[in-house]
C-alpha positions in Angstrom: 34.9 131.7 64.2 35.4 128.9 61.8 32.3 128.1 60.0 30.2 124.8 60.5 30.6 122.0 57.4 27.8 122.9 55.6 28.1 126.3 55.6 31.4 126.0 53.0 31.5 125.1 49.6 32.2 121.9 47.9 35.5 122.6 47.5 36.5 123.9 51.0 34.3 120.6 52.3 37.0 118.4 50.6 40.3 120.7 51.5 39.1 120.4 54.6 38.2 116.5 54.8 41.8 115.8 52.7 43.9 118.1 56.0 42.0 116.8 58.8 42.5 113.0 57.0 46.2 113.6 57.0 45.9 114.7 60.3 44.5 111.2 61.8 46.6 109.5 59.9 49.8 111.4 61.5 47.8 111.3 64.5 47.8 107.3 64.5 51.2 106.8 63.1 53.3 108.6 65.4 50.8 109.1 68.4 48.4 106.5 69.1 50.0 103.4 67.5 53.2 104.0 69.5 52.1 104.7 73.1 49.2 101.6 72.4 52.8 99.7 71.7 54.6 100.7 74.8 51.4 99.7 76.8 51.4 96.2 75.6 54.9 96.2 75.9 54.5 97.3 79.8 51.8 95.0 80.4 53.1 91.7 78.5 53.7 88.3 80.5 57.0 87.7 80.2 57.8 83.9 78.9 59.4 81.5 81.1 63.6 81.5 81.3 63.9 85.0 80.4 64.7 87.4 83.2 61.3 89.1 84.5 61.2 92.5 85.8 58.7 94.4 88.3 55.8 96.6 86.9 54.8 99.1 89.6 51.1 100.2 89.1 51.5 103.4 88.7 53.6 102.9 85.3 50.8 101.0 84.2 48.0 103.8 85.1 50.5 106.9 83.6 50.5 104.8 80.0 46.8 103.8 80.3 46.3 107.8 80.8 48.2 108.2 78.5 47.1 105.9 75.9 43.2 107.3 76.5 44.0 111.2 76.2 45.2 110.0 72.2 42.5 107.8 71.8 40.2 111.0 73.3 42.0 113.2 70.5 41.3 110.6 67.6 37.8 110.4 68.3 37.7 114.4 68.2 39.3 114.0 64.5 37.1 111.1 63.8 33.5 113.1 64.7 35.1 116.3 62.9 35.2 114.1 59.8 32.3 112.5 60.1 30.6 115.8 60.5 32.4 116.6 57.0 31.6 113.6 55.3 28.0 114.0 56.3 28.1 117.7 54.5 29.6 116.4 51.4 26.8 113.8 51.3 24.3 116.2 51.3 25.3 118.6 49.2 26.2 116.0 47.0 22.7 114.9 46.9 21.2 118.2 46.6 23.7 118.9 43.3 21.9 115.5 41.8 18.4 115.7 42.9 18.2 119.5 41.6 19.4 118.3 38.1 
C-alpha cells in the first residue's frame, strides 16, 4: 500500500511531486488540450460562405463525455499534488521552526 505524503521523507516528497508534475503536464499536452480542441472544433459556428455541415447531438455529448472523464483525471493529478505540496510545506516548516 503506497504510503500517504507525509509519511515519506523530504526527498521521496519531491521525486514524487517532480513524476506526478510530469505526469499533468503529459496529461494536458496530449490528453486534455487535444480532445478540448476537437470539441470546439465540433461545436464552432461555421462563418457565412463556407460550406456548413450537420452536427448530430450525439457527437456532441460523446466529446463532452469525453472531454469531462480527462478533466475528472486532471483534477485526480491536481489533488494528489496538492496533497504533496501541502507535505512538503509542513515538513518544511517543521525543519525551520526546530532550528
Amino acid at each position: 500500500m503506497k504510503r500517504a505524503p507525509s509519511q515519506l521523507t523530504l526527498r521521496e516528497m519531491f521525486s514524487d511531486t517532480e513524476r506526478l508534475t510530469s505526469e499533468l503536464i503529459e496529461h494536458l499536452e496530449l490528453g486534455f488540450i487535444p480532445t478540448n480542441d476537437k470539441l470546439i472544433s465540433l461545436v464552432r459556428r461555421v462563418p457565412d460562405g463556407i460550406e456548413k455541415r450537420r452536427v448530430e447531438d450525439i457527437s456532441v455529448r460523446n466529446q463532452v463525455a469525453e472531454l469531462l472523464k480527462s478533466e475528472d483525471f486532471s483534477q485526480e493529478l491536481f489533488e494528489k499534488l496538492n496533497d504533496y505540496l501541502a507535505a512538503i510545506d509542513q515538513s518544511v516548516n517543521r525543519i525551520i521552526n526546530s532550528e
